[in-house]
C-alpha positions as CSV (number, residue, x, y, z in Angstrom):
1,X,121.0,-16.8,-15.1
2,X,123.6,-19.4,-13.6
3,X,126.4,-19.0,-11.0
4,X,129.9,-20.1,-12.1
5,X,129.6,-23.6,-9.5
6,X,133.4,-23.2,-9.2
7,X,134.2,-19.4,-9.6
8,X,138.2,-20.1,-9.3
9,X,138.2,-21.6,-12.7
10,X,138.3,-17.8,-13.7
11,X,141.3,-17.6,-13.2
12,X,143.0,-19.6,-16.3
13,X,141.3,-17.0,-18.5
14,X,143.3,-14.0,-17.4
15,X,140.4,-12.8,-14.9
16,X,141.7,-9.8,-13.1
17,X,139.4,-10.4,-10.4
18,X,140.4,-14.3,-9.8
19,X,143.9,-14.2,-11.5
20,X,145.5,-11.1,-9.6
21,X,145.9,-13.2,-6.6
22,X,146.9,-16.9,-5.3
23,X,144.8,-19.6,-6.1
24,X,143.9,-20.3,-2.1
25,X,142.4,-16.8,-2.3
26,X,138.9,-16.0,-2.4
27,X,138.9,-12.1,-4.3
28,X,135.4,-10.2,-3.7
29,X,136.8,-7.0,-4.7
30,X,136.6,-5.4,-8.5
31,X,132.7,-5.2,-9.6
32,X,132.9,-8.3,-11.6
33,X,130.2,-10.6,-11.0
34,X,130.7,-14.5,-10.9
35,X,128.1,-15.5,-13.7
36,X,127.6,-15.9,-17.2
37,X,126.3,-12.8,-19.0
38,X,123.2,-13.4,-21.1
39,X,122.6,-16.0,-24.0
40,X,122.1,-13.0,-26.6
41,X,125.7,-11.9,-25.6
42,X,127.3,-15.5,-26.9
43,X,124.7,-15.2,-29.9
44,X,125.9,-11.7,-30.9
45,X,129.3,-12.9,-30.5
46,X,128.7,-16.1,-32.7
47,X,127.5,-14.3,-35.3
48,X,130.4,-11.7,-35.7
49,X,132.5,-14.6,-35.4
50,X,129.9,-16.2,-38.7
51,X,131.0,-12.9,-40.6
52,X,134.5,-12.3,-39.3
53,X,134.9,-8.8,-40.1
54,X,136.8,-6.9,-37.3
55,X,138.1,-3.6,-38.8
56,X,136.7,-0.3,-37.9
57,X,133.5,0.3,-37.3
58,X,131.1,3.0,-37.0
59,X,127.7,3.1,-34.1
60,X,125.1,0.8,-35.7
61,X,121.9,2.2,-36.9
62,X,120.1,0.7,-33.9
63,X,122.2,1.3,-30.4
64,X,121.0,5.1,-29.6
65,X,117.4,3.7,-30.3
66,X,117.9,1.2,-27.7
67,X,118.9,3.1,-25.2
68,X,116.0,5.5,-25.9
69,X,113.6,2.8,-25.7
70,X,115.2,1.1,-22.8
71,X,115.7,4.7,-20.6
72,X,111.8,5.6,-21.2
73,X,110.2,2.5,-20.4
74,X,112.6,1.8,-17.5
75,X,113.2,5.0,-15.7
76,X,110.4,7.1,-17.5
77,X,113.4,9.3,-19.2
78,X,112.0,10.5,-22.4
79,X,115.5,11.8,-24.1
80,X,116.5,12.7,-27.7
81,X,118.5,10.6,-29.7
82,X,120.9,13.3,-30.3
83,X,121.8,14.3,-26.8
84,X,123.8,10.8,-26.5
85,X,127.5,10.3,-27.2
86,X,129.1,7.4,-26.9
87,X,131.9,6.3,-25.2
88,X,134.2,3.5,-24.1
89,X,133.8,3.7,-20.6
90,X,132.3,5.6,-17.8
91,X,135.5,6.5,-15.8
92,X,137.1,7.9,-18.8
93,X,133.6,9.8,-19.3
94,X,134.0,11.3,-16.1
95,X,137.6,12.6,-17.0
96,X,136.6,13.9,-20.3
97,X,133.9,16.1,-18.8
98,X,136.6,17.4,-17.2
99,X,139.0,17.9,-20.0
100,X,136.0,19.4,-21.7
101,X,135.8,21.9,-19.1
102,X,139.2,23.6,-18.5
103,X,137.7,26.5,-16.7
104,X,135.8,24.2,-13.9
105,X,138.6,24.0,-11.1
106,X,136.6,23.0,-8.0
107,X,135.4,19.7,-7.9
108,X,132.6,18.4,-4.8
109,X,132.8,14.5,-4.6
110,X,131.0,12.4,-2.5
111,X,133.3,10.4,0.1
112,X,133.1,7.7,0.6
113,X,133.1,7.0,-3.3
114,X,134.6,5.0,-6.1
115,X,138.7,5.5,-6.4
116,X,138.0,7.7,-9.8
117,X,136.1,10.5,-8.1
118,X,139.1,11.6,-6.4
119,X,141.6,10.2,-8.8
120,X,140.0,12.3,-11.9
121,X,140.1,15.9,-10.3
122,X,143.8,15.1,-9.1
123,X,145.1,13.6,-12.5
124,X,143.0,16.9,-14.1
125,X,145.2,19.2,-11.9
126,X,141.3,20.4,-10.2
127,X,140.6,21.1,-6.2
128,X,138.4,18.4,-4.7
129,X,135.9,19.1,-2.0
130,X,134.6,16.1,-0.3
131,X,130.9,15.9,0.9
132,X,131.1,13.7,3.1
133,X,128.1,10.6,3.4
134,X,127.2,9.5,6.9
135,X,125.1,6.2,7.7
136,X,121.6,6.9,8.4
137,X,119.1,4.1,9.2
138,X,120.5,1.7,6.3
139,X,122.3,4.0,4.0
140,X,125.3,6.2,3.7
141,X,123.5,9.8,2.9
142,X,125.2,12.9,2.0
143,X,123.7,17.0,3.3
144,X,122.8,19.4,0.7
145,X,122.7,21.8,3.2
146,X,126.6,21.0,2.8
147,X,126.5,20.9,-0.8
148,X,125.1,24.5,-1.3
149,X,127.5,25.8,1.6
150,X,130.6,24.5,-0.4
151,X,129.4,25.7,-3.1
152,X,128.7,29.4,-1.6
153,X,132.0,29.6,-0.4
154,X,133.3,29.2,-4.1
155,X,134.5,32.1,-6.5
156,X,135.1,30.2,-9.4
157,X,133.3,27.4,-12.0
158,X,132.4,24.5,-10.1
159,X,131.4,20.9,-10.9
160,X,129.8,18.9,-9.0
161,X,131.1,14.5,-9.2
162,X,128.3,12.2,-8.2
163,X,127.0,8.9,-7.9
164,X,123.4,7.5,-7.9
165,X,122.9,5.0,-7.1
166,X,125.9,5.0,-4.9
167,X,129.1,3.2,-5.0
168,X,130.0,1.7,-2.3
169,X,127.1,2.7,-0.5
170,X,123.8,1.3,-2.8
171,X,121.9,4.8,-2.2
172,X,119.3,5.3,-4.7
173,X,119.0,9.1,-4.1
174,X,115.0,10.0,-3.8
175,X,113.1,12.1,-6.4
176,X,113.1,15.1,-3.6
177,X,116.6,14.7,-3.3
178,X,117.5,14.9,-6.9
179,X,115.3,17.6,-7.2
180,X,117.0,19.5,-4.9
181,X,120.4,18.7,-6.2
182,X,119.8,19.9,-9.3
183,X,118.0,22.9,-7.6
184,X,121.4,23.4,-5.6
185,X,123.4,23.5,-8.9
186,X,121.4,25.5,-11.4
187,X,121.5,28.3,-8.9
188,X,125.1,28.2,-9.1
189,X,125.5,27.4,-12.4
190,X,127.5,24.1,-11.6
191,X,128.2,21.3,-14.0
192,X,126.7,18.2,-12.6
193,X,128.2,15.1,-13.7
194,X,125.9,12.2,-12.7
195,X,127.4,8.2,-12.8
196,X,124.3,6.3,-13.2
197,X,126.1,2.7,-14.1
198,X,124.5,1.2,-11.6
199,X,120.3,2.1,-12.6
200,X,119.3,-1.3,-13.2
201,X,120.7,-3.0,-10.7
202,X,118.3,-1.8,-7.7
203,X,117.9,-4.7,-5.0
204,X,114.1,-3.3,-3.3
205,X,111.2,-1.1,-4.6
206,X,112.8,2.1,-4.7
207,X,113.0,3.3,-8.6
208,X,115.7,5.1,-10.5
209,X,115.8,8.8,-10.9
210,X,118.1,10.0,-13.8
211,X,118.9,13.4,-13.4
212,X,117.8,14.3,-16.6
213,X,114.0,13.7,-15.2
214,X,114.6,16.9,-13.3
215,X,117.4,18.8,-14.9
216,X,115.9,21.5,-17.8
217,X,117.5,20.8,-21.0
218,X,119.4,24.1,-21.3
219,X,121.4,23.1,-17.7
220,X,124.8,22.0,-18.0
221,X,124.7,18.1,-17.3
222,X,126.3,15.0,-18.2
223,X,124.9,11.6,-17.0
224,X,126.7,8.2,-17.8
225,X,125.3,5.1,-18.2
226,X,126.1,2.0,-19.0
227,X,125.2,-1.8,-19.8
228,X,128.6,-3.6,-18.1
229,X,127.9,-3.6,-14.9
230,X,124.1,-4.9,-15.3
231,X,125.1,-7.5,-17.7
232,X,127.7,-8.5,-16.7
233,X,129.8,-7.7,-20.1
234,X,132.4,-5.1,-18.7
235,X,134.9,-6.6,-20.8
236,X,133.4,-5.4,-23.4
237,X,134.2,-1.4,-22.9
238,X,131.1,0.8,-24.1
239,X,129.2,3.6,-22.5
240,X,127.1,6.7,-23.1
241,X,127.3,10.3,-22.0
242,X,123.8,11.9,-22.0
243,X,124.0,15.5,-22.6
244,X,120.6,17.9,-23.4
245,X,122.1,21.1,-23.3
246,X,124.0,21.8,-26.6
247,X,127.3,23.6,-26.1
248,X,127.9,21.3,-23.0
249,X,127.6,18.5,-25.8
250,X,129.8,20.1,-28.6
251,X,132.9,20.8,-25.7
252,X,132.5,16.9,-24.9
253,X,132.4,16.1,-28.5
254,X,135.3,18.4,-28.9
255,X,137.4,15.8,-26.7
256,X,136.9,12.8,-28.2
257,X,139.8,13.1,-30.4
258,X,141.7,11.4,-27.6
259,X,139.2,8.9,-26.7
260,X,139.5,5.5,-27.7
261,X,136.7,4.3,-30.3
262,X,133.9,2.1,-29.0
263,X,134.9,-1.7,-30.6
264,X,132.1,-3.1,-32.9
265,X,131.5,-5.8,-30.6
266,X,130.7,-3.8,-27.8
267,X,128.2,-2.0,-29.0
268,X,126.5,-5.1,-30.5
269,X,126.7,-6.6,-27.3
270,X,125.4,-3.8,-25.4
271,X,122.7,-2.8,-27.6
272,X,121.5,-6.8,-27.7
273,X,121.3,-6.6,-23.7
274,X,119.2,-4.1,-24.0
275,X,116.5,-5.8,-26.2
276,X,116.7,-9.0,-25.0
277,X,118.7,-9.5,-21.7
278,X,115.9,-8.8,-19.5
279,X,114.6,-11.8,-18.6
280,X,117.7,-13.0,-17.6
281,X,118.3,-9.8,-15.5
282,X,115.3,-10.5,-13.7
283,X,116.7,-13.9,-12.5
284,X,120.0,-11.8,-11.5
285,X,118.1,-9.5,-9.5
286,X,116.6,-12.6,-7.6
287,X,119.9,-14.4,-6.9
288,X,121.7,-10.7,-5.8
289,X,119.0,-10.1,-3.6
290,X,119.6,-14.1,-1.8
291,X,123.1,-13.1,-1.1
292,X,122.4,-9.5,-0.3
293,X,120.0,-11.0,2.7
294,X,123.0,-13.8,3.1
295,X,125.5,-10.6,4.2
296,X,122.9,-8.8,6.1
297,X,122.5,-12.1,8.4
298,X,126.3,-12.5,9.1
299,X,126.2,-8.9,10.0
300,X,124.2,-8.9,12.4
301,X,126.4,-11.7,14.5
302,X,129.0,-8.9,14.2
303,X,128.2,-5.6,16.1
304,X,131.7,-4.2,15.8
305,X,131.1,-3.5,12.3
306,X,128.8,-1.4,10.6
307,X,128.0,-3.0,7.2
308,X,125.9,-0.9,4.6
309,X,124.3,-2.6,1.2
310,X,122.1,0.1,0.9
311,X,119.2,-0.1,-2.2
312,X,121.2,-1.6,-5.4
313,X,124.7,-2.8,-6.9
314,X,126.2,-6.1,-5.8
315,X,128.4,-4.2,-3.4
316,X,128.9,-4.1,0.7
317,X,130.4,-1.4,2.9
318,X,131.9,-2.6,5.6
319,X,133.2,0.2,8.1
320,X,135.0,-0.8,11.5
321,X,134.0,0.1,14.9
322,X,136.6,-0.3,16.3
323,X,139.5,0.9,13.7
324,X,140.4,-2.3,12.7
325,X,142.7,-2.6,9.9
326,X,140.1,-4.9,8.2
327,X,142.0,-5.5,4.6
328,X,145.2,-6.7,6.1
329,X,143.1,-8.8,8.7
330,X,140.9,-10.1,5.9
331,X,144.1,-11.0,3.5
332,X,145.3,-13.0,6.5
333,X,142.2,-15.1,6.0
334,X,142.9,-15.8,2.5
335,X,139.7,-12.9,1.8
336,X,140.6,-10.1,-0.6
337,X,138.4,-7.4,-0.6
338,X,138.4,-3.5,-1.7
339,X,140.7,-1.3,0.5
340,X,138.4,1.6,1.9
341,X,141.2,3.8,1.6
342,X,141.0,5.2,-1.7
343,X,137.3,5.3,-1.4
344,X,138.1,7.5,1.9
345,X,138.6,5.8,4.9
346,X,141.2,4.0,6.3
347,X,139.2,1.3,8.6
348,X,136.7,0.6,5.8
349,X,136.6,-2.7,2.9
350,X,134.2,-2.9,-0.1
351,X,133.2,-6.4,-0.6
352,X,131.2,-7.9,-3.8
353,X,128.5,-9.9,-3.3
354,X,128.1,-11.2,-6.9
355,X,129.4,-14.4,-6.6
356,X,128.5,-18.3,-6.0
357,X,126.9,-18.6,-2.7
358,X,128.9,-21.2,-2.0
359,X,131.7,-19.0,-2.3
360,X,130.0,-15.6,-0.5
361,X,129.5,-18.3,3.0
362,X,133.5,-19.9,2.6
363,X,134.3,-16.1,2.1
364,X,132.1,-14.8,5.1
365,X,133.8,-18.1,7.3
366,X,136.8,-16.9,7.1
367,X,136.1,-13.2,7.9
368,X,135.0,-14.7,11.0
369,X,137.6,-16.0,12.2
370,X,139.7,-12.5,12.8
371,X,136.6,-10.8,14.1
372,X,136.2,-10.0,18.0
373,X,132.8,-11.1,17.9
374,X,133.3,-14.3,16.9
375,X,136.3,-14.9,19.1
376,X,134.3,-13.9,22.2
377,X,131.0,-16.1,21.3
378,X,134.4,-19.3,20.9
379,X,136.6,-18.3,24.3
């Protein structure tokens, strides 16, 4: 696993993380890491390039066995093949259980979250309640005491949004918390709709607990995963949905009509990361976890701010003390990072660490400059 040495060169390919803004600019922002994917993603490539033929397709005989292989080994998920269905992306898995489920009007979304767990219930015409995370200790954690009192409150279906491990956040939720969320929603009969993109790309010790581990198989649930984010390959659009219980499976078949077909190549690619890009995640994991410890350092010469990276993902939460308008004063600086406003807060950035480290300290400079903290320790 190598860093790009000069990350900006990015931008001449039509990079929407580097090309989006002025060349002066340093963009940690969309969850794009600065680094070449695997080798077996340039041999699979190569060798549809060797045959040339880029019509439709149809899943290869090998892809569900992959991720069956991958998901019981790894996170010690033993699933049937059948219960997958694939898909070209995650968010637009999370709106198609949605549009699979016309009756579920009231949505419970962790906030802070990704943009798409509010934008999906709004663009489905459906009634958000946020449960709000707070910062305990290292991590932002959410109540389930809050969870089965919104839910209570509730007269009709309910589906319940989340996010494990967490984005922005980096939770990886506990086995007795996951326990008890699927406790929460079997009670009430509430979809849960679990965004697990992030499994593999835990930073410490703590491991992975798919839903499914806990969820019976007659309980309505849809998990997503992914290889893009872990791989680095999100250009290549291809997802799964994992869904046990049937009928929840044949209305999210049901919608597929409308979703766009997974590309040949992207499920080549994907299915060869999962058989052979481990090694090279390892290394990943090692030069995440550098940078991770890199950002945790500058914080700490900052006390105004309150700056999560929780357990996984490549990603920082940065919350102000203060109520500092922290994008604007970041731009200034040349720094673009994540808004926290469609997350849910207004004094808050998301910053990705998944770059040169070169880059992350010229990045974490500037920041500097526009802090209090650093203009007290300099008066």
């Amino acid at each position: 696993m190598r860093w790009y040495p000069n990350p900006i060169e990015r931008r001449v390919h039509a990079s929407l993380k580097w090309s989006t803004f002025p060349d002066a600019e340093i963009p940690l922002w969309v969850a794009d890491m600065d680094c070449a994917p695997p080798p077996c993603v340039s041999d699979t490539v190569n060798r549809s390039l060797e045959h040339g033929i880029f019509g439709y397709g149809i899943e290869p005989k090998g892809f569900r066995e992959a991720w069956v292989d991958h998901l019981h080994k790894t996170h010690q998920w033993t699933i049937d093949p059948d219960w997958i269905v694939p898909i070209a992306g995650v968010v637009p898995g999370m709106r198609f259980a949605l549009m699979a489920h016309p009756d579920i009007q009231q949505i419970l979304t962790p906030t802070p979250a990704y943009p798409y767990f509010k934008t999906v219930p709004s663009i489905e015409n459906r009634i958000e309640h946020p449960i709000a995370l707070t910062r305990v200790g290292e991590t932002l954690e959410p109540s389930l005491a809050q969870i089965s009192k919104t839910l209570e409150t509730l007269t009709e279906p309910s589906a319940i949004l989340w996010c494990n491990p967490h984005n922005p956040g980096g939770k990886v939720y506990s086995k007795q918390f996951i326990e008890a969320l699927v406790a929460t929603a079997s009670k009430r009969n509430t979809l849960i709709v679990s965004d697990e993109i992030w499994a593999d790309l835990i930073l410490n010790d703590k491991p992975h607990i798919p839903l499914g581990l806990f969820a019976s198989n007659d309980q309505p649930t849809i998990t997503l995963m992914a290889a893009t984010k872990t791989f680095n390959v999100a250009g290549f659009g291809c997802a799964v949905a994992i869904i046990p219980e049937p009928n929840t499976r044949a209305r999210y078949l049901e919608t597929q009509i409308a979703m766009p077909h997974v590309a040949p190549l992207a499920y080549a690619v994907t299915e060869s990361c999962l058989r052979y890009g481990w090694q090279w995640h390892s290394e990943l994991l090692t030069a995440l976890k550098h940078n991770q410890n890199t950002l945790i350092d500058w914080a700490k010469s900052h006390p105004e701010l309150e700056v999560t990276t929780g357990d996984a993902t490549f990603l920082a939460w940065i919350e102000s003390h203060n109520q500092m308008d922290l994008p604007e004063r970041f731009a200034a600086q040349g720094v673009r990072l994540s808004p926290g406003r469609p997350f849910g807060s207004d004094t808050a950035v998301r910053l990705n660490f998944g770059t040169d480290p070169t880059t992350l300290h010229e990045a974490l400079r500037r920041m500097d400059t526009v802090l209090p903290s650093n203009r007290k320790e300099h008066s």
